[in-house]
C-alpha positions in Angstrom: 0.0 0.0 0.0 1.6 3.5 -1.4 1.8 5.7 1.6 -0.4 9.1 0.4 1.9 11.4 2.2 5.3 10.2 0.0 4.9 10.8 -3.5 8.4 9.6 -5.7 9.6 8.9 -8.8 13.5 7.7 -10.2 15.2 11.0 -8.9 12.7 12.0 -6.1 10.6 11.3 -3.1 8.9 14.1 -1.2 7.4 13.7 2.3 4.0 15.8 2.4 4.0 14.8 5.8 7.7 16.0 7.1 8.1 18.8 3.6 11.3 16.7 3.0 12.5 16.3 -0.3 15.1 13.6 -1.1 16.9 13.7 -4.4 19.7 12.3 -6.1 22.9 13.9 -7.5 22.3 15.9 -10.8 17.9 16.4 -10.4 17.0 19.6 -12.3 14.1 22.1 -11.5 11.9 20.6 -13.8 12.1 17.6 -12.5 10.5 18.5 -9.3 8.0 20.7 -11.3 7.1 17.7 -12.8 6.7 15.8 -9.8 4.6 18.7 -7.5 3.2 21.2 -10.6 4.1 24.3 -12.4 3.1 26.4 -9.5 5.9 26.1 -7.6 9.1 27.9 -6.8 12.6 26.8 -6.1 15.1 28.5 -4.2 18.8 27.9 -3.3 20.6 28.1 0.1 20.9 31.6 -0.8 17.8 32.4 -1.4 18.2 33.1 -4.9 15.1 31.5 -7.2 16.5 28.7 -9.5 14.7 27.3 -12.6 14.7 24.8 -15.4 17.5 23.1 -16.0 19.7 24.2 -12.8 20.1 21.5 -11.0 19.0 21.0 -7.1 21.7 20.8 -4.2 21.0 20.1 -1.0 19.6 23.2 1.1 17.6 24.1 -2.2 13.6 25.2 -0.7 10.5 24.5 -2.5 7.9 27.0 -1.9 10.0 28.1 1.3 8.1 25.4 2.9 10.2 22.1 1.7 13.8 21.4 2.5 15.5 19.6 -0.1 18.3 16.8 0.5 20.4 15.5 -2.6 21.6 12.3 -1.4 25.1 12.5 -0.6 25.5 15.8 -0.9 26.2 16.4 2.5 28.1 19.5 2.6 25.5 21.2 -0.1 27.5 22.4 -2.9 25.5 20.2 -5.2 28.2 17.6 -6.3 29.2 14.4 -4.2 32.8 13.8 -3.9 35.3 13.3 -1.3 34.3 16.5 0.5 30.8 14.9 1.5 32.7 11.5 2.5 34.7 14.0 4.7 31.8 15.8 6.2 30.3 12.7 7.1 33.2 11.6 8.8 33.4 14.9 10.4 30.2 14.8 12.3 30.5 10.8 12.9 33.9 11.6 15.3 31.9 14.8 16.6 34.3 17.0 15.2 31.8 19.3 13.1 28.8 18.2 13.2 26.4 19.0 10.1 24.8 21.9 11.1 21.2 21.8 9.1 18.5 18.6 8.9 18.9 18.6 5.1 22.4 18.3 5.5 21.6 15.6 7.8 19.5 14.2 5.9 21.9 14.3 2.5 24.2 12.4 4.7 21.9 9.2 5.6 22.0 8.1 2.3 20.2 5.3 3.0 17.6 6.7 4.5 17.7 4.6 7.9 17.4 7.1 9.9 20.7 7.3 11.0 24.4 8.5 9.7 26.9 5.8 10.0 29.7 4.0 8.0 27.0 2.2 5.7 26.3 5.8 4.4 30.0 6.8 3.7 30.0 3.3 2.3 27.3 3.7 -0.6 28.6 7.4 -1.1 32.6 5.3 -1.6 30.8 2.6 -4.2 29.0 6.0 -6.3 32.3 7.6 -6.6 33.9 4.9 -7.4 31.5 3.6 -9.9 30.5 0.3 -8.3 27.1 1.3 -7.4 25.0 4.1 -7.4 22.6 5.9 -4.2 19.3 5.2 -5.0 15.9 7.1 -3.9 
């Protein structure tokens, strides 16, 4: 039974319940504007409305009411790489600790609820080609 309050597609899954949205790497605009409707407006960390074909990063808003979470991308510049595996690590040894829930929630790649090695692990296997983070 399809839960009403998640609706999701290849690149997305959005929480109407918890206005979480969980992406993965390289999701444009339009693809959440084809998932929720034209009416909608996207804005980076900064504030600054994106559109189209920019792609999402995590920190991104939807209607200043969603928080958006690329998978991964847990230090929000919008591309995973060894800077996120970092980050992770970072707030695992509670050296810096991630400082927003979308960054959090970047971070818990698989979606368990909880940031541990598995996640650095399936973030290792995308960069390394052997398997990519799924929604």
């Amino acid at each position: 039974q399809e839960n009403d309050d998640i609706v999701k597609n290849e690149k997305l899954k959005i929480n109407k319940k918890t206005n979480e949205i969980f992406a993965l790497s390289n999701t444009m605009v339009q693809d959440i504007i084809n998932l929720m409707g034209n009416d909608i407006i996207v804005k980076n960390a900064n504030g600054t409305v994106i559109t189209g074909t920019e792609k999402i990063s995590t920190g991104c808003t939807v209607n200043d009411t969603y928080m958006i979470a690329v998978l991964g991308d847990a230090n929000g510049d919008g591309v995973i790489n060894s800077a996120d595996l970092l980050a992770i690590q970072k707030d695992l040894l509670n050296v810096k600790k991630l400082e927003t829930k979308s960054k959090q929630n970047a971070a818990d790649v698989n979606q368990d609820e909880t940031i541990n090695s598995a996640d650095l692990l399936k973030i290792q296997k995308q960069l390394l080609g052997v398997s990519n983070i799924e929604i």
